[in-house]
Phi, psi and omega in degrees: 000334168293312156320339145321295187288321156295333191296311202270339204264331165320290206312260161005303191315302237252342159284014196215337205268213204306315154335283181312326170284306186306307186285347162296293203293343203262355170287314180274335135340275198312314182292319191292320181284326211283332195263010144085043177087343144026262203339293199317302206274008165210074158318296191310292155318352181262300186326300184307315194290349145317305173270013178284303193281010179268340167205105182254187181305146167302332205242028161282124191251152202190182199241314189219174170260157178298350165276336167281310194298321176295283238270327150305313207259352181259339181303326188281316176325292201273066176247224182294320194289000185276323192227314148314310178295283197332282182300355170289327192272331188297282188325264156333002159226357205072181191285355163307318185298351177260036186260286206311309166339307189278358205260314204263308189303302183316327179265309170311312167327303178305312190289336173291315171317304180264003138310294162291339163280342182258359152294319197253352163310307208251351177332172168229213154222135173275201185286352192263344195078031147261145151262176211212154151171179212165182184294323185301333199274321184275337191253016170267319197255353180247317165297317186118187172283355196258344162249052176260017164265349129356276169312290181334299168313306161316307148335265182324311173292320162287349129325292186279322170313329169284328180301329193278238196333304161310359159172354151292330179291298172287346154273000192288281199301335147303295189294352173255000167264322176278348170286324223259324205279310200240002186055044170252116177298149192288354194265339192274341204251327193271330193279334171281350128334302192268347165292301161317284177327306219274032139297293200270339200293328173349309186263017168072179191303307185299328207251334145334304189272335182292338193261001188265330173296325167233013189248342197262302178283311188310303184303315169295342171256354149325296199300305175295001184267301209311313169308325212266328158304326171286329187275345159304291193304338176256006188326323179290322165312327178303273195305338194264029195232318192283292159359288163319304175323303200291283194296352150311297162327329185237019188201096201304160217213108183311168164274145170217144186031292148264342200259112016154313231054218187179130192268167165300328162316304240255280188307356181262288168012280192289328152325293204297307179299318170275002176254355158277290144355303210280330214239328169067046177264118195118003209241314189106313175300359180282334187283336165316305189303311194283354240237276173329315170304125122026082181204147170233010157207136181293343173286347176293302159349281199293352161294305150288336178290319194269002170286330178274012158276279202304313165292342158280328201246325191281304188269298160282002176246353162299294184317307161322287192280333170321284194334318201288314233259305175302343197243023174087352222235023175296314195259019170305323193134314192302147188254165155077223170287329156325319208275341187286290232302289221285001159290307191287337184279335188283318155308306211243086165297180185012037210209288199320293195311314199300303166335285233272328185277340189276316182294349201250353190236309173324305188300325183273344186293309231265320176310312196309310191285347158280308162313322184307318166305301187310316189294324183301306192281325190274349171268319162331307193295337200263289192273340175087173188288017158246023146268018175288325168314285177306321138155115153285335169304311210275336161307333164297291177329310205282309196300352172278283209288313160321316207266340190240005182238152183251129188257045195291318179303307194271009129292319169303319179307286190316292161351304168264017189260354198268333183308282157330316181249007162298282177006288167271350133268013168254323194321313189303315210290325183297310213265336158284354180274049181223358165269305175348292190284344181265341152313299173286002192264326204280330191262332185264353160303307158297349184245000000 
């Protein structure tokens, strides 16, 4: 098993490592100039058609409104990588990693765009009359039949990948923030989970976006009220933190107290790698969820889709390091969701840790039920709709088996299975990107 396990962790090195960050950020550079900064310069317009997509035309056709469909693809997002990824990079790179985050996000907007325009450009209807689409679906209906061995790879890689990351990693990481916080055995944490899911999963996509919808804007805006109190109490503290952020990037940040120090390399690394992990922008999967929505054009789609980048990553993984960062405890030594807690413990004594373990078990729950679709739509694609049953029984099973097993391996696994499935999809996003810019020229031309 070690052997194995070194083995997977080479592999892992050399797909995670500066190539790959390199081939995500310069796939979203490049798509961000070609649409000629679009994502950016209309932030402001994407909110709206987010709130817009809360009531779309009747006779758009879809599955869910795009707002149920956005608020799916942010329930997968919007996890462990909002308070663990953060604070991982911050530890390992310093507080400079998170100027590269904002960084990876900015540029990622475009690639969440243009992900999500060519899933609903290219959607289909299955055998049931949903639609359906994703990187696999565009690059079988925009590339040809001569890359559906492609698709397939994605499909396969995205598949699997969701059992580990998308849920044995996230209930593990539930059932072990209510054992260490509330002392609730993981066998207890885990069989009411998978009871949970396999509720909703019950109901398809309609009944995923109806509890993502209202279970997703509540959770984020807990967390961000919970943040946005520390950052009161710290007020003075803010400009001289961002401030660190901004000149940490670009300058290297000695060792203090616990923390190690950190070359300019080491905050960019860890800034890209953990805002890709948090925001999955490159990844692909947001367009499986939006694929579902309520639409009669993908650039409206793809407007809404890339907002959920900006809220995971602009906003909520802002929060997370402001905290860590205004309250001193960046450079304790502690890593991870610790390392979050003991910011929020630190504002807030006897309060803090209990927020920050209910939002990190709100957050990793809500993955699941997102991941769950993405896993769904990539065995469909590979087996067709008489695996569906099967399974969601068996995405229930994992979630028990997650929660009660120690998975460091089938994190590594999953982790570089995600590496895998970026691949054929910036391939698709590069080689489609002149129907991208000819979509969008053609909807803001008329307006």
């Amino acid at each position: 098993m070690e052997a194995l396990t070194a083995f997977v962790s080479q592999i892992n090195g050399i797909v995670w490592g500066p190539p790959m960050l390199i081939a995500i950020l310069g796939t979203g550079l490049y798509l961000q100039l070609r649409l000629r900064l679009m994502p950016i310069f209309k932030i402001g317009a994407g909110i709206r058609w987010v709130w817009k997509g809360r009531n779309p035309s009747p006779d758009a056709p879809g599955e869910i409104t795009p707002y149920a469909a956005l608020m799916t693809a942010l329930a997968a997002t919007v996890g462990t990588g909002n308070i663990a990824g953060v604070a991982t990079a911050i530890a390992l790179g310093g507080p400079g990693a998170v100027f590269w985050m904002w960084m990876t996000a900015l540029v990622g907007m475009a690639t969440k765009y243009s992900e999500v325009l060519l899933a609903v450009h290219y959607r289909e209807t299955d055998a049931r009359g949903q639609y359906v689409g994703g990187p696999m679906y565009a690059i079988k209906n925009g590339l040809g039949s001569n890359w559906k061995w492609l698709a397939v790879l994605f499909a396969l890689f995205g598949g699997l990948a969701g059992f580990g990351i998308g849920n044995m990693v996230q209930s593990n990481s539930v059932a072990d923030v209510l054992q260490v916080t509330f002392g609730v055995d993981k066998w207890v944490s885990g069989i009411v989970m998978a009871v949970l899911v396999g509720f909703v999963l019950l109901g398809g996509v309609k009944r995923i976006g109806a509890v993502a919808q209202k279970l997703v804007p509540f959770m984020c805006l807990a967390y961000i009220v919970a943040a946005v109190i520390v950052l009161v109490m710290y007020a003075g503290e803010v400009p001289a933190a961002l401030a660190l952020i901004v000149h940490s990037a670009f300058n290297p940040v000695a060792a203090t107290g616990g923390f190690a120090g950190a070359a300019i390399m080491m905050a960019m690394r860890y800034g890209v790698a953990r805002g890709i992990f948090s925001n999955e922008a490159g990844l692909g999967t947001a367009g499986i969820a939006q694929a579902a929505g309520q639409s009669k054009n993908p650039v409206e789609s793809g407007m809404i889709g890339m907002m959920g980048t900006f809220f995971d990553t602009i906003i909520v993984c802002t929060m997370t390091a402001l905290v860590i960062i205004v309250t001193g405890v960046w450079d304790s030594g502690a890593t991870g969701a610790a390392l979050s807690s003991s910011g929020f413990a630190t504002a807030l004594p006897g309060v803090g840790e209990y927020v920050l373990a209910l939002s990190l078990a709100v957050f990793a729950f809500t993955t699941i039920l997102g991941w769950s679709y993405f896993g769904e739509k990539c065995w469909e694609f590979i087996a067709g709709t008489a695996i569906t049953m099967p399974y969601r029984v068996l995405w229930t099973l994992f979630v028990l088996v997650g929660a009660v097993t120690q998975l460091d391996f089938v994190w590594l696994v999953a982790d570089t299975l995600n590496a895998f499935m970026a691949l054929p999809n910036l391939v698709c996003l590069l080689l489609l990107s002149p129907v991208i810019a000819k979509l969008t020229q053609e909807y803001f031309a008329k307006r």
